[in-house]
N, C-alpha and C positions, 0 to 999 in steps of 0.2 A: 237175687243177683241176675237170675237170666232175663227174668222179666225186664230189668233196668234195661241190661244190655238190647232186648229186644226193641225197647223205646227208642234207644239212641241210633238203632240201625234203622229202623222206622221211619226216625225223624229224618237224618242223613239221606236217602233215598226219595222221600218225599220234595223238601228242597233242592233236590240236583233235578229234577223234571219239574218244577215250577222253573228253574232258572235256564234251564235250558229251554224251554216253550217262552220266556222272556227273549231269550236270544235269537230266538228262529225269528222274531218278530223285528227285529235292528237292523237298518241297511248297510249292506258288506260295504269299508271303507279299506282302498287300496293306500298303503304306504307308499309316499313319494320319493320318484325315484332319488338315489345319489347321485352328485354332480360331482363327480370326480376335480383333480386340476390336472389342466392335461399339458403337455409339452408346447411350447410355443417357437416353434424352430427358421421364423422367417427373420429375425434380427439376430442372433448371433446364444449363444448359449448361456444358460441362464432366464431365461424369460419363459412365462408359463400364461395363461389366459385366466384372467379374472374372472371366476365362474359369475354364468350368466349373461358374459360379456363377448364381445370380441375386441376386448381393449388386452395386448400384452403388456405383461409387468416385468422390471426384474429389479429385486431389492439387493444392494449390496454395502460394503462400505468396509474402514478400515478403523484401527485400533493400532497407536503409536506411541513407543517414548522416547523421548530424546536426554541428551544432558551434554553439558557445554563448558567450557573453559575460556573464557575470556582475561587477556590483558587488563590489568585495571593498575593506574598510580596512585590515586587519591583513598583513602579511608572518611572524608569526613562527608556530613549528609547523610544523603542516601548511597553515599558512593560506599563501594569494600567487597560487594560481591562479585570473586570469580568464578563460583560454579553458579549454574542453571539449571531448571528442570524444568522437563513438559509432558504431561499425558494428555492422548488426544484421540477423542475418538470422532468418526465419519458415519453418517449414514446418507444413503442415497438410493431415490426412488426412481425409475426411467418407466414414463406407461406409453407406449405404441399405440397406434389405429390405423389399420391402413383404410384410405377414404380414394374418392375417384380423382381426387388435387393431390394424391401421393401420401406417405405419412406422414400423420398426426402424431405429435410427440410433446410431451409435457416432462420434465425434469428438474427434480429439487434435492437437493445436499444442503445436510444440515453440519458445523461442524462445533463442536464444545472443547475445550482445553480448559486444565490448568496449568498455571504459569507461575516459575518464581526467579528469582536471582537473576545473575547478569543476562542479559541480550534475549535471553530467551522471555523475559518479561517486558514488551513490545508497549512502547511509548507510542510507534507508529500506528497501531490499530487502537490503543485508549485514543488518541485525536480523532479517530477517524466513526466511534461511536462502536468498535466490534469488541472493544474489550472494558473492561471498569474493575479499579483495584480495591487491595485490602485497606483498611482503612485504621490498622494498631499499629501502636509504636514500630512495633520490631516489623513490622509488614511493610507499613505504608512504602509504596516506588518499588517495593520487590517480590508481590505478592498481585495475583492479576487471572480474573478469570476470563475464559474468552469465549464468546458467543457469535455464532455468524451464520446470517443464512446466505451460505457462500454461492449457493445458485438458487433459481427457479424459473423458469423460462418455459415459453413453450414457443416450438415450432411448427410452421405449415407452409407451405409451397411459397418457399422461398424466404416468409418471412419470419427473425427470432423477434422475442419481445418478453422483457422480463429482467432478471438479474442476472447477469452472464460478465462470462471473460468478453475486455474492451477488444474488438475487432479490431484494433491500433497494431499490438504485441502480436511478435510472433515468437521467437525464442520463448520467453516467457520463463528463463531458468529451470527448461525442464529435465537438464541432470544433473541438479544441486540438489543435496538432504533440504539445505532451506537457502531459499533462493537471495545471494545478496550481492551477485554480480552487479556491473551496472547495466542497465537497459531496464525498460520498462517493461512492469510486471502487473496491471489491473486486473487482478483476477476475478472481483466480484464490483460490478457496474451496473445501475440501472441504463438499458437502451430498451431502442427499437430500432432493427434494422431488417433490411432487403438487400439475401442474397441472389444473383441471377446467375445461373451455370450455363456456362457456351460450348459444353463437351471438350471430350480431349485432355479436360484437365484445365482448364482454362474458367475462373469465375471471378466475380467482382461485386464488392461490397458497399452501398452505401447506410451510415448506422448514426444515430442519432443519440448522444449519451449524454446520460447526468454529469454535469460538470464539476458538481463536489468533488467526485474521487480523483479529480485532476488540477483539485487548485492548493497549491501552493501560496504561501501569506504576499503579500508584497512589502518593503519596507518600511518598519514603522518603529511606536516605542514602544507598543506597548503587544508585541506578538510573541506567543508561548514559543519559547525557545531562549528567549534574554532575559538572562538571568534577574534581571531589576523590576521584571512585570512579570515573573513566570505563573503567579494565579491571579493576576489580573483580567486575565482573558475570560476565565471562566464566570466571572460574575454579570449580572444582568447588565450591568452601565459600560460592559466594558467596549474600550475603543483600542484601535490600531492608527493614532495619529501624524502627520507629517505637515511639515510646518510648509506654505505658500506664501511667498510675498505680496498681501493685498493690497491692492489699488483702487481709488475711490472711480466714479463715472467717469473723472476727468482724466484720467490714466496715472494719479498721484498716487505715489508709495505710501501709503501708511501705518502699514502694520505686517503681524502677519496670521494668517486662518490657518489653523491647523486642521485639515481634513481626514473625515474618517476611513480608512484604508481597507476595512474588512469588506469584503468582496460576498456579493449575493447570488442568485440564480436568477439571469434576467436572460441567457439565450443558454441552448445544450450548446456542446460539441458536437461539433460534424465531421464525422470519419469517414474517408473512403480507406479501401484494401482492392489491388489487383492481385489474384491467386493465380499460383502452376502447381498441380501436382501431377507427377508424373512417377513410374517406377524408382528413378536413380534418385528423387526426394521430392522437393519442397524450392518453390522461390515466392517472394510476398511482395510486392512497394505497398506503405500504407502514407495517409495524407492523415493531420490534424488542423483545425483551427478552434482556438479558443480563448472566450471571452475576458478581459480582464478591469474590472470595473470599482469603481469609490463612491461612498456617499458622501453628505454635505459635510463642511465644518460644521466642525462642534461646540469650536469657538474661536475667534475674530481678538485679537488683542494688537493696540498700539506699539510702537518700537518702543515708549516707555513701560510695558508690562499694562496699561488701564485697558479696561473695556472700550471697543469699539463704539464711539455715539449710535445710541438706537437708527433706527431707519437709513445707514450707510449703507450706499451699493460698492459693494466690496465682489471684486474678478480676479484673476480669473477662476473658471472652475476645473476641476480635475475632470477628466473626459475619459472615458473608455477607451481601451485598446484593444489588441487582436493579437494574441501571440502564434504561434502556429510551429509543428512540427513534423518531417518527414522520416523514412525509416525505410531500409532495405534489407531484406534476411534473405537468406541462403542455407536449407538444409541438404544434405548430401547421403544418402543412404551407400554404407561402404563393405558389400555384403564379402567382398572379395579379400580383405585381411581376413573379416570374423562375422560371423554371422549375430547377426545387431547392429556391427558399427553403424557410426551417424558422427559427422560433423556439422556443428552450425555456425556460421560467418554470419553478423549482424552490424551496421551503424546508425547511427539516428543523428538527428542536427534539429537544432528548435531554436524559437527566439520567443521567449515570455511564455514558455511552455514547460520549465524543467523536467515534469514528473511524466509528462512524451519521452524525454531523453534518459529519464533513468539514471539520474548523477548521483542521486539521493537517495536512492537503493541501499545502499550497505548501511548508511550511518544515520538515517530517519528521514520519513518526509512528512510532509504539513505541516513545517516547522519552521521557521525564519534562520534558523541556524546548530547546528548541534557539533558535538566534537565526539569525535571518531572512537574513542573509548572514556573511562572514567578517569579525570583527572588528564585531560587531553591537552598536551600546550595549548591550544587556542582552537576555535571553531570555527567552522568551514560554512558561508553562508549558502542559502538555494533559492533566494527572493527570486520572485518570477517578474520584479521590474519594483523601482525607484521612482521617486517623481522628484524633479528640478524643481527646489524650492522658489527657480524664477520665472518660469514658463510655467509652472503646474500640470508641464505633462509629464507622462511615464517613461521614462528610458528602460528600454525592454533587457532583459539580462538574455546571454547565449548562452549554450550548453550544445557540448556535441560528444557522444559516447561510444565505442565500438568492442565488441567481445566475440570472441573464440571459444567453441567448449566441443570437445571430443570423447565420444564414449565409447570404450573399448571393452570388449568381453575376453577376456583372458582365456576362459573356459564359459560352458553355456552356465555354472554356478555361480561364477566371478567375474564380476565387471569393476572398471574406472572410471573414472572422469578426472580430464583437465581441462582449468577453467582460466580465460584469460581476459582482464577487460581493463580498458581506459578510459579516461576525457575530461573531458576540460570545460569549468567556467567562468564567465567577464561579465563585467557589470559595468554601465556608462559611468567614464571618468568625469563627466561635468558633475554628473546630484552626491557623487560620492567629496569630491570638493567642493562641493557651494553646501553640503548638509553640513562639513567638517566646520567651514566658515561660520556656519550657525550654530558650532559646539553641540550640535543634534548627538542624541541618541549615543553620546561618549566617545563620538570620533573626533573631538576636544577641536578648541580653536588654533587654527595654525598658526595665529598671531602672538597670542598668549601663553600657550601652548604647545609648541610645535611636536615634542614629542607625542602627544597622547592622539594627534592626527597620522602623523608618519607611522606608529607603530601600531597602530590598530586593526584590527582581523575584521571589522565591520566592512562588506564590500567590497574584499579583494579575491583578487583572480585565482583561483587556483586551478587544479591541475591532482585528480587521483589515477591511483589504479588498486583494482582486486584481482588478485590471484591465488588459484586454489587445487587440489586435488582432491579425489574419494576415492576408496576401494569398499566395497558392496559385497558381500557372502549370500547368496541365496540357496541354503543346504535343499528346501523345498519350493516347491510352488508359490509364489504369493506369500514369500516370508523372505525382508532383506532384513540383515544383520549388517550397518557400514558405520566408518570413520569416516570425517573428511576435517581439510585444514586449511584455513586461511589468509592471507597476508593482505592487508589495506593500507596505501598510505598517501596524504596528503598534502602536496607542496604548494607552496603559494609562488604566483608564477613570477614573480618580481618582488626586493623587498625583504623583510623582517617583520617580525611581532614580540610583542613581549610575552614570555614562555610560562604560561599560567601554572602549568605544572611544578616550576621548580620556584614563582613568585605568584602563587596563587593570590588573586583580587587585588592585584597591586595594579596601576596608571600610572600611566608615565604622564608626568606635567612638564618635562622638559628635559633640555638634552646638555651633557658638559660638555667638555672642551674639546673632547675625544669625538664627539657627536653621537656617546651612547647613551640613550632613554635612563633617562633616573627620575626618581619619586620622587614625593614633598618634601623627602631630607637629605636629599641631594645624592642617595645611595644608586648606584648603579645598579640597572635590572637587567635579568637575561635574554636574550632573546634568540629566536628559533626561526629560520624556515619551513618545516616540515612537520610532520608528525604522522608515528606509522604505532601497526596493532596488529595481534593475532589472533586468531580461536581456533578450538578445533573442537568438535562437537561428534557426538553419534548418536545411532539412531538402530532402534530394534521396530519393524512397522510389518502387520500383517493386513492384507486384503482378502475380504471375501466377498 
């Protein structure tokens, strides 16, 4: 046994001075050093330096859920839901560089939701490509997820370029839980713009934007929103047509070309903005013009229904227009009641621009027409322009919008908002009577018909307003706990309609003796000027 143990202690001994005479022979290798992250303290708190780099970073974002109450009349459809829900979360990357042309700043927000039930399952972002629904029985219209790359941009001396808020807006509903006053609210827009700062508080903006997130349908028959084409749109053939009275070379009536109305991208939008800021707030004027345009007919037909003769020069054509929108705000920093207050004063005025004016905010936009809740007497058009089935041009529609919203901190925990807003819009009275004359699109013939022209919601003037309040809890930091509640309602500024809600799909083909709209069996239908809604909705949202 000792002998063993004397081997093993032998052996043991022997290999630690082979292996250590191996070691003496190996070149000393230093460990590299650690690169800490270190504080990044020239853009504001939160930012730390991208080891390696001298790019600052600061990642944050937020986590929300909401749920909602909405007015509804109707059960049938998709219609019956009055609650909603939303979870939603935010992330956001801001990376800095300062360079010798000032900083270099690049910025992207990503945002995801889910969405169900009334209001808060948003028709307006499925059109607009940010959201795409469930697609089962019990889902389908009330089930909706939503993806958005709500920014990405980058800044440099002077110039943004990227996905940003339209330079147009200035309120922008910034103290609403969700923003559905009226005025306009583009929060995510491809441009490129050049701002130039003249000190003092004094700068001016000219920007250059992607015109999709600002067009509006113009009127046709076949535009999602009308109930008789509502998935006609979506399919590869589909058209938005309007009927023209064609003329041969010789200037003879012969028929008429129904031309296609859907609108393409053939010029951006050109924005300007004059800024002030100064301690006591904020004043803006911004400018809009933008393009509104048709393709060819799609098809040429005689006054008897036949096909136009092959090789007929048939005029006129539908020509582009220019709608255009102005806007003036007014914020007021009011530190003297409380410390936070802010008032903002806003109007805007447009002609062939609606979604400039923000009329279309509460109740849908990119939509030819919608009603203000489910099961809505009748729907409130937002065509950004008409063509005269006899000149073939566009009669532009107006819109003018103006809102009030004041935020009060009760205590530095507890804040409010009230929110107040109006406006009004017209549609040229010739295409809306020469389309009736052509029984277009169900605003019936006045001749044969006279009621289903007289009482039809297609093209009339109206006239909304939203009004609202919030009360906000923020126990901590970067954590609001709020209600809020709203009142919408819509009148048509002249006139009657027949009241879908309580004669749902019913036309009127004529009028009795009385001179009230009745159906094909001679029953009398009801009819309404107006139509109003509520919600009220809250919101648990933390930011970090």
């Amino acid at each position: 046994m000792k002998l063993v143990k004397s081997l093993l202690l032998g052996s043991a001994a022997g290999l630690t001075v082979v292996a250590g005479a191996h070691a003496a022979d190996l070149p000393i290798k230093k460990a590299a050093p650690v690169e800490y992250v270190r504080v990044c303290s020239a853009y504001g708190a939160g930012f730390f330096f991208v080891p390696g780099t001298d790019t600052c970073l600061r990642v944050s974002g937020r986590a929300r859920f909401e749920a909602g109450y909405s007015q509804g009349y109707q059960r049938g459809g998709n219609n019956g839901d009055l609650m909603g829900y939303r979870g939603l979360g935010r992330l956001n990357l801001d990376a800095r560089t300062q360079t010798a042309y000032g900083t270099l700043r690049a910025f992207v927000r990503f945002e995801l939701a889910s969405r169900t039930g009334a209001y808060l399952n948003s028709g307006t972002q499925q059109r607009i490509a940010n959201a795409f629904p469930a697609l089962g029985v019990d889902t389908f219209g009330r089930a909706q997820q939503y993806v958005n790359v709500d920014k990405a941009f980058i800044q440099f001396a002077g110039l943004t370029a990227g996905r940003a808020a339209s330079f147009y807006d200035f309120y922008a509903h910034d103290f609403e839980i969700i923003g559905t006053s009226l005025g306009s609210d583009v929060a995510s827009t491809n441009l490129l713009a050049y701002t130039a700062t003249f000190g003092n508080g004094f700068s001016a903006t000219l920007s250059v934007e992607d015109p999709t997130f600002r067009k509006n349908p113009l009127f046709g028959t076949a535009t999602a929103g009308n109930a008789a084409s509502q998935f006609a749109v979506f399919t590869a053939a589909a058209t938005n047509l309007s009927p023209v009275i064609a003329t041969n070379a010789a200037g003879v009536p012969i028929g008429e070309a129904f031309y296609d109305l859907r609108q393409t991208n053939r010029m951006p939008d050109f924005v300007g903005a004059l800024r002030y800021d100064a301690a006591w707030g904020s004043a803006q004027l911004s400018a809009a013009v933008h393009e509104l345009n048709a393709q060819n007919a799609t098809t040429v037909l005689t006054f008897g229904g036949a096909a136009i003769p092959a090789g007929t020069v048939v005029t006129p054509r539908v020509n582009s227009e220019y709608g255009w929108a102005v806007q003036g705000g007014l914020k007021f920093n009011l530190p003297f009641i409380a410390a936070g207050d802010s008032l903002y004063l806003q109007g805007s005025y447009g002609e062939g621009a609606q979604i400039y004016t923000g009329y279309s905010q509460y109740i849908g936009t990119y939509t030819a027409s919608a009603g203000n809740t489910q099961g809505s007497p009748f729907a409130a058009y937002f065509t950004d322009a008409a063509v005269n089935p006899l000149t073939g041009k566009m009669e532009l529609s107006t819109s003018w919008t103006v809102v009030g919203s004041y935020l009060h901190y009760w205590t530095p925990e507890v804040r409010s908002a009230i929110i107040g807003s109006y406006g009004e819009m017209s549609f040229g009275k010739t295409s809306r009577n020469l389309l009736g004359a052509l029984n277009f699109n169900g605003l019936g013939n006045p001749v044969n018909s006279p009621g289903a022209f007289a009482y039809s919601a297609a093209l009339r003037d109206t006239s909304q307003i939203v009004a609202g309040a919030s009360i906000i809890w923020s126990p901590v930091k970067d954590l609001d706990i709020g209600v809020e509640g709203l009142y919408n309602r819509v009148d048509l500024k002249g006139g009657r309609v027949v009241d879908q809600n309580k004669a749902p799909g019913q036309v009127p083909v004529g009028l009795n003796a009385a001179g009230v709209p009745t159906n094909a069996n001679g029953v009398a239908l009801p009819t309404t000027n107006y139509a109003d809604t509520f919600q009220v909705r809250m919101r648990v949202q933390r930011d970090f």
